[in-house]
C-alpha positions, 0 to 999 in steps of 0.5 A: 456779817455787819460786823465785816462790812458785808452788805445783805442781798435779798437771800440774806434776808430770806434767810434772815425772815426764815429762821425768825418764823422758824423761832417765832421771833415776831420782834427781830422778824420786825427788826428784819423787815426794817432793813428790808425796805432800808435796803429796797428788796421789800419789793422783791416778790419771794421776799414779801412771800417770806415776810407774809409767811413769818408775820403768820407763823408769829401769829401777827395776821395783820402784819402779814396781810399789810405786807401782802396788800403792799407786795406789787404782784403776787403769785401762786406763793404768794397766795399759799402763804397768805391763806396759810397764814389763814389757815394756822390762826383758825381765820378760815372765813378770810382764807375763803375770801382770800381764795375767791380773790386770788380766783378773779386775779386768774392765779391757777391754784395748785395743791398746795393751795388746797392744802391751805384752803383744807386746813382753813377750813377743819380749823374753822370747822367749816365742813361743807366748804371743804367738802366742795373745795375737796369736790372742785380741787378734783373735777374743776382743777384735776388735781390729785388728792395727796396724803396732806389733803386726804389727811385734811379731810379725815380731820374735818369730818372727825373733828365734826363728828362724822366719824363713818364719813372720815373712816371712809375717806381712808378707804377711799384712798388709793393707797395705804394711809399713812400715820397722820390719817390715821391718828386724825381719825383716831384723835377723833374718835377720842373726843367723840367717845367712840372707843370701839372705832378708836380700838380698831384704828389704833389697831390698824396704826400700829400695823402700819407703823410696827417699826415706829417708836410713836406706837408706844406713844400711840398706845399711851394716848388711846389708854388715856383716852379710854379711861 
C-alpha cells in the first residue's frame, strides 16, 4: 500500500494496530503508533481504544496506560480496554482504581465493563471485590449476568478454593451452563484435590457437550488430574 502511494486513513491503522495485538507484535505495534501521530489520527478516540488494547495484549501496561492518560476523551470502550488490559496482566488493584475513576467521570458501565472488572479480579484472587462487583452489576446497574460473567465468578471462587459456592453459582444459572463454566470448576477441583466433585462434573461437561471433540481432551486432563 506504501509501495503505491496510497496515504492511510484512521481504518488502516485500526487494522494495522489490530493484527499487531492479534500477533503480539509489541515493536511493529510501536512502529505503527509512530505514524499514527506522524499522521494526526492519535487523537481520534477508536484508534487510542485500539492502541490501548494492542500495547495490553503485548503485555506493555505502561504504554497503554500513557496512550489512555493522553487520549482527549474516553468512553465506555475506551474504559473497557484499559481495564481489560488490567485484567490479562493480573493488575486488578489498578483496574479497580481505574473503575472508581471512570465512576466519577460519570461513564455508564456496561457488561462488558464487568466482565473486565471480573477477570481482574479471579487474576488477582480478589474474592470479595468480585463479589460486590457481581452484587452491584445487578441491583445498582440492572445488568443481567451472561454466561462470561457466571463463568467469572465460577473461576474466582474455584480458584479461591470455595468450591461449593462456585458449584452453586452454576445452579443458579437461568439456563444451562455451557462448556467454559463448567471446565473453570473443573479446573478448580483439580487443583484443590477434590476428585469426587471433579468426577461429577466431568460428568455433567461430557453431557453437555457429547458432540464436542474437547471431551477427549476433557477426559485426558480429569485423568491426569486424578493420578
Amino acid at each position: 500500500m506504501q509501495w503505491e502511494g496510497v496515504q492511510p486513513d484512521s481504518v488502516t491503522f485500526v487494522g494495522v494496530v489490530s493484527a499487531c495485538a492479534s500477533l503480539v507484535a509489541l515493536e511493529e505495534g510501536r512502529c505503527a503508533h509512530q505514524q499514527i501521530i506522524q499522521s494526526g489520527w492519535d487523537s481520534a478516540v477508536f484508534v487510542g481504544n485500539c492502541l490501548v488494547d494492542m500495547y495490553a495484549k503485548c503485555g506493555s501496561m505502561e504504554d497503554a496506560k500513557r496512550v489512555f492518560d493522553k487520549m482527549p476523551l474516553w468512553d465506555v470502550v475506551s474504559w473497557n480496554s484499559i481495564l481489560g488490559g488490567f485484567a490479562m496482566n493480573g493488575h486488578g488493584k489498578e483496574a479497580l482504581t481505574y473503575f472508581e475513576q471512570m465512576c466519577e467521570e460519570g461513564v455508564q458501565p456496561d457488561d462488558i465493563t464487568f466482565v473486565c472488572l471480573l477477570s481482574a479480579c479471579r487474576h488477582s484472587g480478589l474474592v470479595h471485590e468480585g463479589l460486590c462487583f457481581y452484587a452491584s452489576m445487578k441491583e445498582v446497574y440492572m445488568i443481567s449476568p451472561t454466561e462470561e460473567h457466571y463463568t467469572c465468578m465460577v473461576d474466582l471462587l474455584g480458584r479461591a478454593g470455595h468450591l461449593q459456592e462456585a458449584k452453586n453459582m452454576i445452579k443458579s444459572m437461568p439456563c444451562k451452563p455451557h462448556f467454559a463454566t463448567c471446565t473453570a470448576l473443573l479446573g478448580a477441583c483439580r487443583i484443590h484435590g477434590n476428585v469426587e466433585m471433579g468426577e461429577r462434573v466431568a460428568k455433567q461437561v461430557i453431557e453437555l457437550e457429547s458432540e464436542n471433540a474437547a471431551n477427549k481432551h476433557l477426559c485426558c486432563f480429569w485423568q491426569q488430574a486424578s493420578l
